[in-house]
ROTOR-528729 format. One record per residue (C-alpha): residue number from 1; residue in three letters; x, y, z. Coordinates in nm, 3 decimals, m for minus. Example, Ala and Ser with C-alpha at 12.3 -4.5 7.8 and 13.67 -1.06 7.14 Angstrom:
! ROTOR-528729
node n 1; res ALA; px 1.230; py m0.450; pz 0.780
node n 2; res SER; px 1.367; py m0.106; pz 0.714
//
This chain:
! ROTOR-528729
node n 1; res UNK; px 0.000; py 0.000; pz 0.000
node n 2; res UNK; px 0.251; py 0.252; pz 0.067
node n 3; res UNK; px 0.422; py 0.187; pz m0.286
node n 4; res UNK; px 0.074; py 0.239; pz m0.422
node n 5; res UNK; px 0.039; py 0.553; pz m0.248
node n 6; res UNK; px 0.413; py 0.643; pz m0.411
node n 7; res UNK; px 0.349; py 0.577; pz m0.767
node n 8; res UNK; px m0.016; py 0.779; pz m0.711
node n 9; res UNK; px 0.167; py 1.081; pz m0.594
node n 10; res UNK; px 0.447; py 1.041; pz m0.901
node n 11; res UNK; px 0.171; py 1.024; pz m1.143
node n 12; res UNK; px m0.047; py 1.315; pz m0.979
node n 13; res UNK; px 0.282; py 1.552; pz m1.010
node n 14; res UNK; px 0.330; py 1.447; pz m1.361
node n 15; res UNK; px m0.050; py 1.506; pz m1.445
node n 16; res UNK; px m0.032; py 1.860; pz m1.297
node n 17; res UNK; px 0.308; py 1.896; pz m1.506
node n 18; res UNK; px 0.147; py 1.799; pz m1.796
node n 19; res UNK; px m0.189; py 2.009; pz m1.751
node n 20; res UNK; px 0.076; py 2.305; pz m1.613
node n 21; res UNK; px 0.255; py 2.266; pz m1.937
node n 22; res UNK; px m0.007; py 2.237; pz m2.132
node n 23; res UNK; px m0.176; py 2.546; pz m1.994
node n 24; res UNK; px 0.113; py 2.702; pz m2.040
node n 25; res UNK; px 0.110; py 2.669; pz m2.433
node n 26; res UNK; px m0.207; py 2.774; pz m2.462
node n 27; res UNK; px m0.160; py 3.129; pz m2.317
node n 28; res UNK; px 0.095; py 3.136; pz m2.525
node n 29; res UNK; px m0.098; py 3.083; pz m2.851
node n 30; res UNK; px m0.367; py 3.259; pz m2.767
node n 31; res UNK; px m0.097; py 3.572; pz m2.681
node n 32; res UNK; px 0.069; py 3.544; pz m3.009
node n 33; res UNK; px m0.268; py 3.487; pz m3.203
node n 34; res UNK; px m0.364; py 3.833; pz m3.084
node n 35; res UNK; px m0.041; py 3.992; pz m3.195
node n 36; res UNK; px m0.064; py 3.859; pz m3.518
node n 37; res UNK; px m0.430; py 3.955; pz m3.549
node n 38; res UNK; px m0.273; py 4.354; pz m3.402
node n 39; res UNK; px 0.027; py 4.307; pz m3.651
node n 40; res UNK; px m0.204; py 4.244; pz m3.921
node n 41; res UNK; px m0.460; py 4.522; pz m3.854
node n 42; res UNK; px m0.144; py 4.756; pz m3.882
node n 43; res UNK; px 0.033; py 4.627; pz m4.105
node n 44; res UNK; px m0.137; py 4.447; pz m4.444
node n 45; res UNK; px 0.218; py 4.383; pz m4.574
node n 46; res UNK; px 0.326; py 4.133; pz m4.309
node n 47; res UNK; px 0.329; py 3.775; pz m4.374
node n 48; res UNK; px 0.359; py 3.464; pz m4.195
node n 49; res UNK; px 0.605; py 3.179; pz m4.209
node n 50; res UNK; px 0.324; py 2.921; pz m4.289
node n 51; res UNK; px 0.158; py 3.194; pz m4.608
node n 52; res UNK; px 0.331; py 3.152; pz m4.974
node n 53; res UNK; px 0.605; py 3.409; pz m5.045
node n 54; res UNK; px 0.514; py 3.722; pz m5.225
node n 55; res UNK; px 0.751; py 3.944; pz m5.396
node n 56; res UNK; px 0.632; py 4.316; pz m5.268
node n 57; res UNK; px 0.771; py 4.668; pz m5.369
node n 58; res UNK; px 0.643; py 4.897; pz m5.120
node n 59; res UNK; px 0.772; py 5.248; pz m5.108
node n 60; res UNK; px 0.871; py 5.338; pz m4.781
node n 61; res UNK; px 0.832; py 5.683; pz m4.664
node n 62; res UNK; px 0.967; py 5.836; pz m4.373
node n 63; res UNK; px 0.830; py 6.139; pz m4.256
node n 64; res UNK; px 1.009; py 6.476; pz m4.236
node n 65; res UNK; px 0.992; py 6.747; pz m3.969
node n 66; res UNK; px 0.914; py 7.093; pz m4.162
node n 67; res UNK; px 1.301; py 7.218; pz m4.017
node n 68; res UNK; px 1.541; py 6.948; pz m4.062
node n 69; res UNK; px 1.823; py 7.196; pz m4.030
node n 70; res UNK; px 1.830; py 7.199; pz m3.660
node n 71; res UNK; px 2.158; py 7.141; pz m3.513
node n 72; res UNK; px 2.245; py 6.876; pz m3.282
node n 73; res UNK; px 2.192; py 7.068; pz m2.990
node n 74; res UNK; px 1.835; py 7.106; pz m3.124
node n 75; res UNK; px 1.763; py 6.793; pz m3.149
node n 76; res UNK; px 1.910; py 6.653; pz m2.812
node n 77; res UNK; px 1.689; py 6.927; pz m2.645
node n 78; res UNK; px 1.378; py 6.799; pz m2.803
node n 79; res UNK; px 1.459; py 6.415; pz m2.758
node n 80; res UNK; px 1.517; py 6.483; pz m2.376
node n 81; res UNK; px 1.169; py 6.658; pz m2.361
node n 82; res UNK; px 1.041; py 6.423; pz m2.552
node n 83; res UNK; px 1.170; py 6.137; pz m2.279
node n 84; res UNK; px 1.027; py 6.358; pz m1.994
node n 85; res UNK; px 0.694; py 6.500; pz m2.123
node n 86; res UNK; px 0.589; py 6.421; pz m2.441
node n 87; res UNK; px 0.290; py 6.691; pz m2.441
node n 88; res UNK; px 0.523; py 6.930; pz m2.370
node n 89; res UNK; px 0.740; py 6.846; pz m2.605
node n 90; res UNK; px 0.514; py 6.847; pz m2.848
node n 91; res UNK; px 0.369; py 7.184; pz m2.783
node n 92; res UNK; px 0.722; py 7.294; pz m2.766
node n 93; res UNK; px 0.813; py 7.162; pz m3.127
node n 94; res UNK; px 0.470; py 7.272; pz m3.272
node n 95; res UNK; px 0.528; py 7.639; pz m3.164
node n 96; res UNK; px 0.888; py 7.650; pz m3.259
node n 97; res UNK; px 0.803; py 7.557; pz m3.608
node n 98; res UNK; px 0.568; py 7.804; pz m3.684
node n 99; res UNK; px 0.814; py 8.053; pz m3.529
node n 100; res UNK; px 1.087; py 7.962; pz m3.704
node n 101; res UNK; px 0.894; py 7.932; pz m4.035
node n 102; res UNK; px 0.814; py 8.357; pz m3.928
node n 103; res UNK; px 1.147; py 8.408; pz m3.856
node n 104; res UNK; px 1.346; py 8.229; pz m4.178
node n 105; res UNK; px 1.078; py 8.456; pz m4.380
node n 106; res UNK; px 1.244; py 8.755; pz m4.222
node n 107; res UNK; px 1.622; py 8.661; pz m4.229
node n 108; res UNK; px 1.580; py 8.550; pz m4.585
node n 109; res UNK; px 1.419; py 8.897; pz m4.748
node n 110; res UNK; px 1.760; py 9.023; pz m4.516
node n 111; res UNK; px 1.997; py 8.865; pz m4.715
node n 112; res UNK; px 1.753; py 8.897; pz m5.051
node n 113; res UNK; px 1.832; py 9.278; pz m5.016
node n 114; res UNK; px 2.158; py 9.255; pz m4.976
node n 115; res UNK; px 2.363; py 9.384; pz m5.275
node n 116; res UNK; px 2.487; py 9.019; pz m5.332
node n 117; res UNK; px 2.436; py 8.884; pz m5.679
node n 118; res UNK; px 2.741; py 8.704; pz m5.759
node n 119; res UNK; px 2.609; py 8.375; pz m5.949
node n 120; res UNK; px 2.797; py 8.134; pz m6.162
node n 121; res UNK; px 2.745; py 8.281; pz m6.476
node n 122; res UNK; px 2.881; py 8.611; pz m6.367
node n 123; res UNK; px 3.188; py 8.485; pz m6.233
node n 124; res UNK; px 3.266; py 8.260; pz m6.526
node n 125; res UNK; px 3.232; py 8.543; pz m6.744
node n 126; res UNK; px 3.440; py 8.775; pz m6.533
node n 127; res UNK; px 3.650; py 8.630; pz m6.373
node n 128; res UNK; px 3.898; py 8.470; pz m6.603
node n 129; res UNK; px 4.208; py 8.585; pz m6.735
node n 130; res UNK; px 4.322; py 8.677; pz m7.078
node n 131; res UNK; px 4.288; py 8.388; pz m7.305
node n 132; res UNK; px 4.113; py 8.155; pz m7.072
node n 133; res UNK; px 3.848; py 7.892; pz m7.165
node n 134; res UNK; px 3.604; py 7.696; pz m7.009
node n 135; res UNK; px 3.628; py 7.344; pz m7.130
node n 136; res UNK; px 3.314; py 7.212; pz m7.246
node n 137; res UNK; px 3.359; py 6.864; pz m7.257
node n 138; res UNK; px 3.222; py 6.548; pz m7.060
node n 139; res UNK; px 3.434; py 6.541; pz m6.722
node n 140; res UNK; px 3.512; py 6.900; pz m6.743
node n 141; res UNK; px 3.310; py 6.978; pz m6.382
node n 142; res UNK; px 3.214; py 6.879; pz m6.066
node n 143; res UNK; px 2.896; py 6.866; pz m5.876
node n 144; res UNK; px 2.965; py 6.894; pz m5.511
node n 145; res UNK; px 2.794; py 6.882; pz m5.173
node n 146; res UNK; px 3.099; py 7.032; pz m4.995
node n 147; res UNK; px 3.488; py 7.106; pz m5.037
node n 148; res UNK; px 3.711; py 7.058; pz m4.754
node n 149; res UNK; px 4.056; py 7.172; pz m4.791
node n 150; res UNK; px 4.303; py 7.034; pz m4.456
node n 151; res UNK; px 4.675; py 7.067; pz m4.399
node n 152; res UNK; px 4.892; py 6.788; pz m4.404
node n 153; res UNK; px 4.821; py 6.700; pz m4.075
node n 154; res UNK; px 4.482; py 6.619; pz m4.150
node n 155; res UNK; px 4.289; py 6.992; pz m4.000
node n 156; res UNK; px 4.049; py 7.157; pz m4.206
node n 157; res UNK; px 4.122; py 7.496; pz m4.298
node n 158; res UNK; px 3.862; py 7.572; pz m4.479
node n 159; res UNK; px 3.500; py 7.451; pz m4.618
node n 160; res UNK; px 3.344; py 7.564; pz m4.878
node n 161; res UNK; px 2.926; py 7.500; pz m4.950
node n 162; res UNK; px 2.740; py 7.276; pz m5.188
node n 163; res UNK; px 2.836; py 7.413; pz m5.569
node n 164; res UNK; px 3.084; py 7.330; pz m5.877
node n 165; res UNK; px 3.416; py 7.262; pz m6.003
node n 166; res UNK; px 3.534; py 7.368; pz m6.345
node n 167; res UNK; px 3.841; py 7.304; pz m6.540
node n 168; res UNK; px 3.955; py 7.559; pz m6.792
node n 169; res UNK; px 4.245; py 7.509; pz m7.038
node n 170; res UNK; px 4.459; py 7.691; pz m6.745
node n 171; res UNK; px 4.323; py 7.616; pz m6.404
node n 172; res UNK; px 4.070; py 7.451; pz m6.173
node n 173; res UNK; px 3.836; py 7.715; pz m6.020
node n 174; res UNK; px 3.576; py 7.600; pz m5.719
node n 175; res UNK; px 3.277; py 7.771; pz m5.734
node n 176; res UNK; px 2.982; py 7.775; pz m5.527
node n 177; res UNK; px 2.670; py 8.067; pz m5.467
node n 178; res UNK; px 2.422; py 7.905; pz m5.226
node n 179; res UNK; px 2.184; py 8.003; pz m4.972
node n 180; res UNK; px 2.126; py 7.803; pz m4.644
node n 181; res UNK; px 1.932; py 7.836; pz m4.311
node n 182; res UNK; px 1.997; py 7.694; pz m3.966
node n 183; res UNK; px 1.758; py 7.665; pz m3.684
node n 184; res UNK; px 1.895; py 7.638; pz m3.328
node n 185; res UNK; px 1.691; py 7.557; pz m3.026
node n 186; res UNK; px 1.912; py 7.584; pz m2.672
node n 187; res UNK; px 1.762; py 7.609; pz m2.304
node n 188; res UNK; px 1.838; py 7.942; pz m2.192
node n 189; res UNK; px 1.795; py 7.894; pz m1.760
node n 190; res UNK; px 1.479; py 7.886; pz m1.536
node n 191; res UNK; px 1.288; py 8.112; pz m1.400
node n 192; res UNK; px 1.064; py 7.978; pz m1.095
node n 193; res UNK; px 0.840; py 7.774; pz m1.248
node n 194; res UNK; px 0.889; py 7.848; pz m1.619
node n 195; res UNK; px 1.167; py 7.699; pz m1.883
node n 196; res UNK; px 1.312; py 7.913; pz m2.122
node n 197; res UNK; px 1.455; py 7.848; pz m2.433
node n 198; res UNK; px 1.649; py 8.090; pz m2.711
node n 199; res UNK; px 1.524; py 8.047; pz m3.083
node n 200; res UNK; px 1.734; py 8.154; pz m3.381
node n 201; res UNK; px 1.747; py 8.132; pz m3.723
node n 202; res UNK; px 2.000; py 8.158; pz m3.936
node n 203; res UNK; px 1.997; py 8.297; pz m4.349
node n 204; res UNK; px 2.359; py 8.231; pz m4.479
node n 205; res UNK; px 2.400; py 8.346; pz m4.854
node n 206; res UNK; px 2.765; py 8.211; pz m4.911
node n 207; res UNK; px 2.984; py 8.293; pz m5.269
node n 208; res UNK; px 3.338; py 8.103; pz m5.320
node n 209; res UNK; px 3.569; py 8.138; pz m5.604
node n 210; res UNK; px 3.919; py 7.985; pz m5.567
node n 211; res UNK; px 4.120; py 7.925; pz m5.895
node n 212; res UNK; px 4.383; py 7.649; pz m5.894
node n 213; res UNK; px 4.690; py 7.663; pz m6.136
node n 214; res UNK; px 4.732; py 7.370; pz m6.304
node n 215; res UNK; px 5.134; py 7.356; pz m6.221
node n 216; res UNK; px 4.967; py 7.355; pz m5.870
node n 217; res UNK; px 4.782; py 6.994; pz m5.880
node n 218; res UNK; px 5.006; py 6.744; pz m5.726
node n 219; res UNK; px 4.795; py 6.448; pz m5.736
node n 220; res UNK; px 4.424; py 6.317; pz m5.747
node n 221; res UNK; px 4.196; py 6.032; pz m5.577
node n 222; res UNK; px 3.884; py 5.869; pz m5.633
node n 223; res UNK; px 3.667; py 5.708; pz m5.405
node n 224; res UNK; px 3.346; py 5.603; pz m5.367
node n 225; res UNK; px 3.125; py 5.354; pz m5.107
node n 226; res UNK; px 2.745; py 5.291; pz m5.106
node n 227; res UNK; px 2.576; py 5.063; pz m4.856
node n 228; res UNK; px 2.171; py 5.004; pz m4.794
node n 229; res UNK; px 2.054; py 4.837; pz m4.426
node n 230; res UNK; px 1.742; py 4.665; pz m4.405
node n 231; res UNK; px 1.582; py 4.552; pz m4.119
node n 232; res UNK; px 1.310; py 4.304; pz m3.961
node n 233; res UNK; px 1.132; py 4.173; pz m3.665
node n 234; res UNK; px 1.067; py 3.842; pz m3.645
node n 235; res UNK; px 0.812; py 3.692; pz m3.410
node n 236; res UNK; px 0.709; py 3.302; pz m3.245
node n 237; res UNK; px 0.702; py 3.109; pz m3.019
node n 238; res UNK; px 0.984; py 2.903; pz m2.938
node n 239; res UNK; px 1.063; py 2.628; pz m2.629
node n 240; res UNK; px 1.100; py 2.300; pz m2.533
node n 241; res UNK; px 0.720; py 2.192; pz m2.537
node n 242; res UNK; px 0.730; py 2.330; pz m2.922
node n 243; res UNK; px 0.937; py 2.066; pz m3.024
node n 244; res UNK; px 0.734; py 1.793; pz m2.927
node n 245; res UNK; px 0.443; py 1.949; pz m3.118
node n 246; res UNK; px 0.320; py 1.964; pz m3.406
node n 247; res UNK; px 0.034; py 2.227; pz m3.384
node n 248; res UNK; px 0.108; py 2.551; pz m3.659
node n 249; res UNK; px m0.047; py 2.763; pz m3.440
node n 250; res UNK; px 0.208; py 2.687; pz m3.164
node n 251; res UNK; px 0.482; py 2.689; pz m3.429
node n 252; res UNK; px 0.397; py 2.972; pz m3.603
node n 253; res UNK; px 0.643; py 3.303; pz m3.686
node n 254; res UNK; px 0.582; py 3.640; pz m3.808
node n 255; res UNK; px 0.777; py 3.896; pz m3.960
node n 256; res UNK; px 0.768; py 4.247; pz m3.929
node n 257; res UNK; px 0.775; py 4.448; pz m4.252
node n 258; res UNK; px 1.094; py 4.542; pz m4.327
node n 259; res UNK; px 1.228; py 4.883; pz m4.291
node n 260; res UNK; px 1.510; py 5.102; pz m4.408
node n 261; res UNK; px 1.752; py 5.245; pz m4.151
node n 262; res UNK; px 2.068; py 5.348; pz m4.271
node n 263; res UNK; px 2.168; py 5.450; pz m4.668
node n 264; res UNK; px 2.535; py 5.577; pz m4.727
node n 265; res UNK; px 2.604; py 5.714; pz m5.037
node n 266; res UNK; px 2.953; py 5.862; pz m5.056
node n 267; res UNK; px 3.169; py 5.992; pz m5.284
node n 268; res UNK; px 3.506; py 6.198; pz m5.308
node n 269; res UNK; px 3.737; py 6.325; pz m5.532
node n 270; res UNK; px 4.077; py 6.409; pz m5.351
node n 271; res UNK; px 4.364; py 6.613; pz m5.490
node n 272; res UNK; px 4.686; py 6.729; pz m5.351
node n 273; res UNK; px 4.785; py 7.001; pz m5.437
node n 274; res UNK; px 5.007; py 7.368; pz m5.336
node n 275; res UNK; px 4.765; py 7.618; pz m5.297
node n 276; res UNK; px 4.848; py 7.979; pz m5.376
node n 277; res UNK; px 4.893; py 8.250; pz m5.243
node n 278; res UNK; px 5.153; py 8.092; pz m5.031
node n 279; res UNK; px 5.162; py 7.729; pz m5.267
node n 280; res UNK; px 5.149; py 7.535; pz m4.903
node n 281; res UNK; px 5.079; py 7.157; pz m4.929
node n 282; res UNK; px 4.722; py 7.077; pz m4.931
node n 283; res UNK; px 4.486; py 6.788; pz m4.912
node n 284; res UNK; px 4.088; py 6.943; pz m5.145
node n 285; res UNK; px 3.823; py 6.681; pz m5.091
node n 286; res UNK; px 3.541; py 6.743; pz m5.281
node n 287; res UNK; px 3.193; py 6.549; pz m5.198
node n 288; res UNK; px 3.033; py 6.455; pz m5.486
node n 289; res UNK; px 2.657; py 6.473; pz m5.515
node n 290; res UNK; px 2.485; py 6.100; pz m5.450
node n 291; res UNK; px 2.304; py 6.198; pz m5.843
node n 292; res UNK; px 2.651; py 6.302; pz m5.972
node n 293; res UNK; px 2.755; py 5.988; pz m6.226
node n 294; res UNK; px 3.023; py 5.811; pz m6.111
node n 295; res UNK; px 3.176; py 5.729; pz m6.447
node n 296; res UNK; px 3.150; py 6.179; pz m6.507
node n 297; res UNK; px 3.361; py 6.148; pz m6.183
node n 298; res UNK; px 3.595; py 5.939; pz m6.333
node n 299; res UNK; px 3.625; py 6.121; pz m6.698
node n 300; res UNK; px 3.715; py 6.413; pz m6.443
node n 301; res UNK; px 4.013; py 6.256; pz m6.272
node n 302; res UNK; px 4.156; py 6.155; pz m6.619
node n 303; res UNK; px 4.147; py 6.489; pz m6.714
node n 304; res UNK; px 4.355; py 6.586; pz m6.402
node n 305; res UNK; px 4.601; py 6.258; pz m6.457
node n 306; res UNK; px 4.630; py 6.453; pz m6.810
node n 307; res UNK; px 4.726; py 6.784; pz m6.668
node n 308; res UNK; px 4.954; py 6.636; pz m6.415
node n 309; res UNK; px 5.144; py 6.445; pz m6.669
node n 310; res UNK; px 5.197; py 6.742; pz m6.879
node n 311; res UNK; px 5.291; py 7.010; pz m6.570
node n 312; res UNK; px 5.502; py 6.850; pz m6.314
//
């Protein structure tokens, strides 16, 4: 009798294991039957492990804040009142873009009245020297983002704004007439009770000319990298007690759709070179725009190879 009453209790404990387990599971499904009915609903692209592959070309749009020049200060001042009250925050970002939309109005007709109407075609028709030529030829220019021109050691000295290089048949002249704005947002102390933060905005109307002799041009680089990340979220259930089933909706997995998050598109055309007025060693990296062709780029550097060959 007392070996009956053993192997009662040993099967009682593995009855309530096996309802426990069982029980278990089924919160389970039913928990991941009402995600994917959630994931679904909010998604109509997502699809499950168990459905037939379909080939889908969704555009994926990410949306834009009306300002997305504001600095980094900016935006870590809105992200950390965005972690600590996001109705305040969002008051907060609401008003400071209508403000700043008020204020760019007014610092733009600034600079618009502003004797400063120095455009390409003005300083490629006035500024070159006796006898100079543009050369108008594939690979003759460059469409750039930004120039940075750094010492030896690696500083920048200067940068220069999103415009053009052109070669004439006696030097390389950077070029570039554009008009920005910047938007800073900074916390500017506390008074008792109230926050206060300084808005400014910022119309820059920048014009660059700096000619290049040939003899100059010590040497030229090209380089370019592109790289596309996507990412996905993929959802099930997954234990012990799963492999010892076969039941699809234990075994089930969803994906996410996928998303974007990080594009690089870069590309740079380096020279060394002696730049005047002084003809110190210096390192010019221009940044190519991401439309710019990449075989243009190329025909470019030629060009240079061309003019270093025949100079130095």
């Amino acid at each position: 009798r007392p070996r009956d009453t053993v192997a009662s209790s040993y099967t009682q404990k593995r009855s309530s294991r096996f309802l426990f387990a069982i029980f278990f599971l089924e919160v389970r499904r039913n928990r991941y039957a009402d995600q994917r009915t959630e994931t679904r609903a909010r998604h109509p692209g997502v699809r499950s492990a168990h459905a037939p592959a379909q080939v889908q070309t969704q555009e994926v749009v990410t949306a834009q804040p009306r300002h997305v020049l504001f600095d980094e200060t900016s935006r870590s001042v809105l992200q950390r009142m965005q972690k600590c009250n996001r109705i305040a925050a969002r008051r907060l970002n609401t008003m400071v873009e209508d403000m700043a939309d008020n204020m760019e109005v007014k610092a733009v007709q600034d600079i618009s009245s502003m004797p400063n109407n120095l455009d390409y075609g003005y300083m490629l028709s006035n500024l070159l020297l006796p006898g100079e030529q543009v050369v108008a030829a594939d690979g003759a220019q460059l469409l750039h983002t930004e120039v940075l021109i750094r010492n030896v050691e690696g500083a920048v000295q200067s940068k220069h704004p999103r415009g053009r290089t052109v070669l004439t048949n006696k030097r390389l002249l950077i070029l570039s007439s554009s008009s920005n704005q910047e938007t800073s947002l900074a916390p500017d102390g506390r008074h008792g009770l109230y926050s206060q933060y300084s808005l400014s905005v910022t119309a820059i109307n920048s014009v660059t000319f700096v000619p290049i002799p040939f003899e100059s041009i010590k040497s030229v680089m090209l380089s370019s990298e592109e790289a596309s990340k996507w990412t996905s979220v993929i959802n099930g259930v997954f234990s012990c007690f799963t492999l010892c089933m076969q039941s699809d909706a234990v075994n089930e997995w969803e994906s996410d759709q996928p998303t974007n998050t990080f594009v690089r598109d870069v590309r740079v055309v380096r020279l060394g070179t002696r730049l005047p007025p002084f003809y110190k060693p210096v390192v010019i990296d221009f940044r190519l725009e991401s439309f710019f062709p990449l075989r243009t780029a190329a025909a470019f550097v030629a060009k240079i190879q061309g003019v270093i060959g025949q100079t130095n």
